[in-house]
C-alpha positions in Angstrom: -18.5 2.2 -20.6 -14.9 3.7 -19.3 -13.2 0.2 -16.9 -10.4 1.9 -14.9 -7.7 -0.6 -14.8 -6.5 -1.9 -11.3 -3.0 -3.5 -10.1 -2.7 -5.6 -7.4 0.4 -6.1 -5.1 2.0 -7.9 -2.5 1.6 -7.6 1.1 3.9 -5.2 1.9 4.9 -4.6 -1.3 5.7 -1.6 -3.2 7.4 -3.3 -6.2 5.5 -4.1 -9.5 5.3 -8.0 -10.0 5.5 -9.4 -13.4 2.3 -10.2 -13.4 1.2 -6.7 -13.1 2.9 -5.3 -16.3 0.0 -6.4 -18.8 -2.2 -4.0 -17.3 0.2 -1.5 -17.1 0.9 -1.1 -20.5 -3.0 -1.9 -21.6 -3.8 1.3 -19.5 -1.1 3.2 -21.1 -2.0 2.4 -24.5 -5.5 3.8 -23.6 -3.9 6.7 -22.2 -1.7 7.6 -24.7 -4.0 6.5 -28.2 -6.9 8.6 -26.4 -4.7 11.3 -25.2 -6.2 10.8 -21.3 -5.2 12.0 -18.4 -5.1 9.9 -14.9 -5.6 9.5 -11.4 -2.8 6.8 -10.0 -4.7 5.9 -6.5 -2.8 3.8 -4.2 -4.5 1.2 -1.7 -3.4 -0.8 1.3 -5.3 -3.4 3.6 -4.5 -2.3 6.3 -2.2 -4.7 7.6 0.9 -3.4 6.0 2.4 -0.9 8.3 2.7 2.5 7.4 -0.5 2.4 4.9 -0.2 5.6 3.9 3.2 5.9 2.6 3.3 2.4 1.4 -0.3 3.4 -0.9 1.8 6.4 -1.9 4.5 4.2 -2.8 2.8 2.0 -4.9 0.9 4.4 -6.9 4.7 6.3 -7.3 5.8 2.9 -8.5 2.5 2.0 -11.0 3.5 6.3 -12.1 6.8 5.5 -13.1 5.7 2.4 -15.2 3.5 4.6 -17.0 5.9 7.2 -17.5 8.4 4.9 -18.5 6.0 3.3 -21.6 5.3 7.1 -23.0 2.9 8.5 -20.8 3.6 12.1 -20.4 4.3 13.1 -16.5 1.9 15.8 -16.5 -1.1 14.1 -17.4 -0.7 11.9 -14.4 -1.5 12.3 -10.8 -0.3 10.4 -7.9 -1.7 9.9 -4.9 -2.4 7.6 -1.9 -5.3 6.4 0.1 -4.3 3.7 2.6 -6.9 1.7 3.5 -9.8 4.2 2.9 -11.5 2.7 0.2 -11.3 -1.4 0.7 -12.5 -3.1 -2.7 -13.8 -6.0 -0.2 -14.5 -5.1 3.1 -13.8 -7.7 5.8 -13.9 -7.7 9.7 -11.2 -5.5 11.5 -8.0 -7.1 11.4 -8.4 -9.5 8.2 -6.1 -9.2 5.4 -7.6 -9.2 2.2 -5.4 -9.3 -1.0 -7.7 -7.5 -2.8 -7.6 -4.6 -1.3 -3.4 -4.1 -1.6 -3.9 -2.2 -5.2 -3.6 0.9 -7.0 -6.5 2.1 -9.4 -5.3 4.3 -12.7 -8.6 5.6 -13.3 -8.8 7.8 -16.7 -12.5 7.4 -16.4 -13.6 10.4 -14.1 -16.6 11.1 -12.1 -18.5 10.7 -15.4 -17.9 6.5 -15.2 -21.0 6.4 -12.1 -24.0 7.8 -14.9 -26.1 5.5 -16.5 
């Protein structure tokens, strides 16, 4: 079974933490080894300002990371959500940390079948 890989962020934040590195270069080894390509989604929970652009920015950041460890450019693409897709929905106006992520998801539509 195909596990996209997910990296969470700061509120507000468009820098990687430290802590977030791991699981950049575990999804880059997949990417490379199985010669995948990606889909770098960015996430915000709706708190954050400009969720847009700050999604964008974070999946531009999580893109660069994987560029930077040998993942060619090409086989990636960027992109970013806001807060359309919450990982844990809460009430209007709550902040949940778990939603302020991107997704690299090398899995496809194909990960959903049984």
């Amino acid at each position: 079974m195909c596990e996209p890989v997910y990296v969470f962020f700061q509120s507000g934040e468009a820098a990687l933490a430290p802590q977030a590195l791991p699981a950049i270069s575990t999804a880059a080894k997949t990417l490379i080894e199985g010669k995948l390509s990606a889909q770098v989604i960015g996430h915000t929970d709706g708190q954050e300002g400009n969720d847009k652009t700050l999604s964008e920015r974070r999946a531009a950041a999580v893109k660069r990371e994987l560029v930077r460890l040998g993942v060619k450019a090409d086989t990636l693409e960027a992109s970013g959500h806001g807060l359309a897709e919450p990982l844990t929905p809460v009430a209007p106006g709550v902040a949940e940390s778990f939603d302020r992520y991107v997704i690299i998801d090398f899995c496809g539509p194909d990960r959903f079948r049984k």
